[in-house]
N, C-alpha and C positions, 0 to 999 in steps of 0.2 A: 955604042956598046961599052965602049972606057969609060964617058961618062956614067953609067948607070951604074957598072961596079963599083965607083970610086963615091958614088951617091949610097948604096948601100954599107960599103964600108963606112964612111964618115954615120951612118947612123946607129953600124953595131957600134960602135967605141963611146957615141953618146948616150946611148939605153941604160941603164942599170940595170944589173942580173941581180932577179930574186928566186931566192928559194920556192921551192912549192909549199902549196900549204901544209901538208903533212908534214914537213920539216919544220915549218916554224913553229907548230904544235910542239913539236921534239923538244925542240930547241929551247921553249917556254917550261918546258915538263925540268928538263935539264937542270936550266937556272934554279927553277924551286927546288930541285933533289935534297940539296943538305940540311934544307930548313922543315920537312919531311922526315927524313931520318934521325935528326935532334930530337922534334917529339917520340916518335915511336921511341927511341931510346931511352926517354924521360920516363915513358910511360914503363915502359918494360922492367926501369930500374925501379920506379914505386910498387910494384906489384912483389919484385922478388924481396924486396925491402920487408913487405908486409906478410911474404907466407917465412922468410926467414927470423923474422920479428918475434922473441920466446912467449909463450903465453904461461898467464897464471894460471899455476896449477893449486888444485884444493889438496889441505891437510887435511890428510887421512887421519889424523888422529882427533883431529876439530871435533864437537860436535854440535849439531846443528842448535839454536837456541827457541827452545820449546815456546808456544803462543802460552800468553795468558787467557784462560780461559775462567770466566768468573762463576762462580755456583752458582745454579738458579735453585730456589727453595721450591720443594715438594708442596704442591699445593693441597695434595692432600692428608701433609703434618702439620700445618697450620693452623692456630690456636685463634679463632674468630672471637671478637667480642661483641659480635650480635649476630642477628639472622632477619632475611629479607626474603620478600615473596616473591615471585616473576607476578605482573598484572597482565601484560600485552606481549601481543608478537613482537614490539619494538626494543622487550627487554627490559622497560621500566622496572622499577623493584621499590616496595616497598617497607618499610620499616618504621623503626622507633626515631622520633627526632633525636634526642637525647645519648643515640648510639653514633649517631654523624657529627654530634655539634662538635664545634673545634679541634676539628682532624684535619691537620699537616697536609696529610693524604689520605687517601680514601683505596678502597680496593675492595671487590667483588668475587669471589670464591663459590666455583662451583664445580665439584668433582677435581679434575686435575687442572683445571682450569681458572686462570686469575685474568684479571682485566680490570687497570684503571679505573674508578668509578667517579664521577660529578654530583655534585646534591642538586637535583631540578627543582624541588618547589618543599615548602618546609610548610607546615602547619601553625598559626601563631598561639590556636586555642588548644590543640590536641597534642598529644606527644606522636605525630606522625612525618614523615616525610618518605618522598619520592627519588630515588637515584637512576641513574641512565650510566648505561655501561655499552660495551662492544659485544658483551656476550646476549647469545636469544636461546631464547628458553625449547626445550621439548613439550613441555604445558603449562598451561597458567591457569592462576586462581580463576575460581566460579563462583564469586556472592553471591549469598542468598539473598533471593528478590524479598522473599517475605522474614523478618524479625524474627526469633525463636518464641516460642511462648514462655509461658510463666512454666513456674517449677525446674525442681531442680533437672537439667537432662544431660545426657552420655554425651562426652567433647573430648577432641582428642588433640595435645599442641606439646609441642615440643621442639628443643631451637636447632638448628645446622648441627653443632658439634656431638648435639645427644644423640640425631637419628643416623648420624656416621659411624659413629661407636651403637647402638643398640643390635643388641645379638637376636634379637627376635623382631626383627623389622619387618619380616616380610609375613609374619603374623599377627601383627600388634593391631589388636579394632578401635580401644578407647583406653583412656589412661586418668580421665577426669569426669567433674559433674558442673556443671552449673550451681553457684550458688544464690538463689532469686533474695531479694529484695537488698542486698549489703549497701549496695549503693545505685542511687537511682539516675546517673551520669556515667555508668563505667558497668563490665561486664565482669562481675566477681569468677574465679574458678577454683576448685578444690584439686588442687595440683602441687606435687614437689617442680619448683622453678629449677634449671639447669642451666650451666655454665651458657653462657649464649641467646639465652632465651628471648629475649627483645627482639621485637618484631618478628617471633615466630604468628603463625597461625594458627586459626583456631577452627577445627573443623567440626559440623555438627556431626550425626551419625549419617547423613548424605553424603559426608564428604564437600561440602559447601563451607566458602569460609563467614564467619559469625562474628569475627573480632581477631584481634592484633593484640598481641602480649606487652605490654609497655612497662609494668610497674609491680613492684610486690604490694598488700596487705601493709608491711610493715617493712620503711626503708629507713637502711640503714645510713650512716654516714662514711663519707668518701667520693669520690670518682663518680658521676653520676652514669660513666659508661659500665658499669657496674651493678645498677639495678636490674636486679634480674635471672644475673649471670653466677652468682657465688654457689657456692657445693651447699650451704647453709641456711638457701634461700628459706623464706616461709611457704607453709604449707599453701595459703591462699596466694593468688597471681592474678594480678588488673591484666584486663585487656581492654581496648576503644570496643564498642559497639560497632557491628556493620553499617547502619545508618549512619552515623555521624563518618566513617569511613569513606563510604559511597559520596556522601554529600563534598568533602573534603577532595576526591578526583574530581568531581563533576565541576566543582570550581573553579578548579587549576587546567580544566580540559584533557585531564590524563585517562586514556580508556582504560575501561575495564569490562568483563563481561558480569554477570547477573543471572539467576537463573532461579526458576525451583524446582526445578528436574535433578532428580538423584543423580550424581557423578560415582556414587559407590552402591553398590551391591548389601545389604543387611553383613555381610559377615567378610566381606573385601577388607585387607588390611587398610587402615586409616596412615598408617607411619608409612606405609611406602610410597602414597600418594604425597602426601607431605613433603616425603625426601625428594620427590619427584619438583614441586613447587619450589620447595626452597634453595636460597641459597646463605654463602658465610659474610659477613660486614666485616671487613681489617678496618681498621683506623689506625692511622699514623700519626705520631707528632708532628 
């Protein structure tokens, strides 16, 4: 019995005492405490730092500095120096060569509406050419499948800037005639020419077009964007024939339609169809 107490004693004195595990948890938690409490305190003072921090305040008396805003021009005050026909749904538009040649830039007018334009394909015999624009037309030209005949006959043309100012547009039938035999490459007309006139159309009394405006009787010298166009024009106005017209897309692959079916009425206004076709030519330096 001695011996076994004195065997258990000798064994508590050489045991180590450990804590439980939840204490040495503690214990661990402990240690870390102030390294714990330095952040949070870090944290706490950036925070008061930044809602105590003044903020800029706006002068009431400042005022704000206005956008620049650049004026767009009215495109329906714009002074055109030619006129073009819509041919296709794609918008193509036809005209006078001599109204596009050596232009800066180019630009397309129609109603309130302007749009960039490109010269597609130029004529090297005719005074004609072809522009492509962003804008599509509500109608396009209808050539006459067959040629007009002989003698003099009712023709109605007139360029962008005349049938936007004409006060009786939406009664206007015919304004001209045919003049037969003047020249046997070119389509004469007995017409006051008007500012713009190049590349207007030339409608029979179908309302089919028969020729393109290009050129006075008697031109003067100057700006060759000019023929056509002056207050002082003469009384006779060249226009291309529709055949030499027709042949001249067909070449270049440019549609057009054709027809000999009346597009107008006997007593249908011819100017409003017209205004309906055309459009304004800018040309820029």
């Amino acid at each position: 019995m001695r011996v076994t107490m004195r065997i258990a004693t000798c064994a508590a004195r050489r045991l180590p005492v450990r804590p439980p595990a939840a204490g040495r948890i503690a214990a661990f938690a402990a240690s870390r405490l102030p390294v714990c409490v330095q952040c949070v305190a870090a944290v706490l003072g950036l925070t008061i730092a930044l809602l105590l921090a003044p903020t800029a305040q706006a002068d009431p008396a400042a005022q704000p500095t206005p956008l620049a805003i650049r004026p767009q021009p009215d495109a329906r005050t714009l002074d055109v120096n030619a006129t073009g026909i819509f041919i296709n749904d794609a918008g193509d538009v036809l005209t006078a060569r001599h109204a596009v040649a050596g232009c800066g830039s180019l630009f397309v007018i129609k109603d309130a509406r302007v749009a960039r334009a490109r010269v597609r394909v130029v004529s090297p015999e005719r005074d004609l050419a072809v522009v492509g624009s962003t804008l599509r037309p509500l109608l396009v030209a209808a050539f006459a499948r067959t040629p007009p005949g002989g003698g003099a006959q009712p023709v109605f043309a007139a360029g962008y800037d005349a049938l936007r100012k004409m006060p009786d547009r939406a009664t206007a039938v015919v304004n001209g005639l045919t003049r037969p035999g003047a020249r046997a490459d070119a389509l004469t007309l007995m017409l006051a020419a008007t500012n713009g006139a190049s590349g207007a159309a030339v409608l029979d009394q179908a309302g089919r077009v028969i020729g393109v405006v290009t050129d006075r009787a008697e031109v003067a010298t100057g700006d060759s964007r000019a023929v056509a166009t002056r207050t002082d024009a003469a009384r006779y106005v060249i226009a291309v024939p529709v055949e030499p017209v027709k042949a001249f897309l067909a070449a270049n692959g440019v549609r057009y339609d054709e027809t000999d079916a009346p597009q107008l009425e006997p007593l249908q206004p011819h100017a409003a169809r017209a205004a309906t076709l055309e459009v304004g030519i800018l040309c820029g330096e």
